[in-house]
Phi, psi and omega in degrees: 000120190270174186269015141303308170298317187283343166278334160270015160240314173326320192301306190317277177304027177272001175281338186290323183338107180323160154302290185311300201277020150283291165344288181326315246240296169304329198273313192258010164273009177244004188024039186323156204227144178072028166290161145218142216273029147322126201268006174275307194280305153006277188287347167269331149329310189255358195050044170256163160311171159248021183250327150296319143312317175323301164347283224263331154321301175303312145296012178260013195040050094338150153277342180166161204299324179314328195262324164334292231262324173282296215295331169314302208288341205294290224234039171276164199241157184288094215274161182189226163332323206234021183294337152257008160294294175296341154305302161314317179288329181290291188344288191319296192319298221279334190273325153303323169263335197251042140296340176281325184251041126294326193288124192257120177294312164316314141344280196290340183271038140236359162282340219266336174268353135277355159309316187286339216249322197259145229263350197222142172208135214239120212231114184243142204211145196212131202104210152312277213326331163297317167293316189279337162297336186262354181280310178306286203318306182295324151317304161312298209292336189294327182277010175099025197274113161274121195215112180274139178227138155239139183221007172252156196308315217265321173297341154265347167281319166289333187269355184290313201266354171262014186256149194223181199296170186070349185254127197245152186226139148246135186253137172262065207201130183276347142318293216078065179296117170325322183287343205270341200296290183292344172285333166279334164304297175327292149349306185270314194299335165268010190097352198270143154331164146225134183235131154230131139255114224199162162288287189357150140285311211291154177260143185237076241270007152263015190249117161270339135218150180226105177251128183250157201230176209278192155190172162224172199293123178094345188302317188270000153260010204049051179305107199034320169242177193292107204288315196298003191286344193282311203292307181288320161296329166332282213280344153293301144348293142341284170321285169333303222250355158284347160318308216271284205336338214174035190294339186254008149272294184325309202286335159323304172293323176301297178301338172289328173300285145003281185325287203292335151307309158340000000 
């Protein structure tokens, strides 16, 4: 098992997971580079047993941290100079893949007809989640798209309680930030779609669709790479397969927009 697999079935199975082999769990999913993976430092490092580790190896199906701790150190990339060159590229990598088996194509394509079907549309986001709700709109507009973001607290809470039936508000927060949360509530209580997107597991039943995108620890704080990157492969994604709905209208509209810069 190379350590790209042992880092995705950590990920998968991290809800099965003790509080403790969550620590655990959280430290080499953060892939620290030059450690050292003894398991006397390991467990004075995390304040864990070293019998937890044991633990938490065996349920990753290891015989024991000993064997854990080699097939992880197997495929670490040889850290030197460029050693945060390489920390990055493993981030990207990792985020990237396992964007894919996240992505539901049928998901996107009942988001992307609701975007065509609805007469008003609305994106609310605080933070990153905000920079990447205004890259969707200025993407969108080439297609003839009007799309409105709200990101300050008082302002998302008034434009939440003005949205009405045709109308779709999308919440952006790879958290699930309580306020984008209430704000779709709110939203759906008036008749409008509602869509979120997040890292988040909890689910919401007033949310009509919840598309989830990857994350990694610290990611929604802007932990070594850019919390907006999950978020913007998305909404490129998207963007295609909203392309597909209508491509010989859209590419008319694409092109007029183009024209007029020029």
């Amino acid at each position: 098992m190379s350590q790209e697999i042992i880092l995705s079935y950590i990920k998968d199975n991290y809800e099965l997971f003790t509080n403790v082999e969550k620590v655990i769990a959280d430290y080499f999913l953060s892939s620290p580079a030059g450690e050292d993976f003894s398991s006397k430092n390991v467990s004075h490092k995390l304040f864990v047993s070293e019998a937890a580790l044991s633990r938490f190896s065996k349920k990753c199906g290891f015989n024991g941290y000993r064997e854990f701790v080699y097939k992880y150190k197997e495929e670490i990339p040889v850290f030197g100079c460029i050693e945060g060159l390489n920390q990055i590229q493993h981030f990207y990598q990792m985020l990237l893949r396992d964007m894919w088996k996240c992505i539901d194509e049928n998901q996107i394509m009942r988001f992307c007809k609701m975007i065509r079907k609805d007469t008003s549309i609305i994106i609310f986001g605080m933070g990153s989640s905000y920079l990447a709700g205004m890259q969707m709109k200025y993407k969108f507009l080439r297609l003839g798209l009007t799309i409105d973001v709200a990101n300050e607290t008082d302002e998302i809470k008034i434009r939440s309680v003005l949205q009405k039936k045709n109308n779709l508000a999308i919440g952006i927060s790879l958290s699930a930030k309580l306020e984008i949360v209430k704000a779709l509530k709110q939203s759906k209580t008036n008749k409008a779609d509602t869509v979120l997107i997040t890292a988040s597991n909890v689910c919401f039943e007033f949310i009509d669709e919840q598309i989830k995108v990857p994350s990694v620890k610290g990611l929604n704080t802007g932990h070594i790479i850019s919390p907006q990157f999950p978020i913007l492969v998305l909404l490129d994604i998207c963007y295609y397969y909203y392309l597909k709905l209508n491509q010989k209208e859209f590419r008319k509209i694409q092109k007029s927009t183009v024209d007029v810069l020029d």
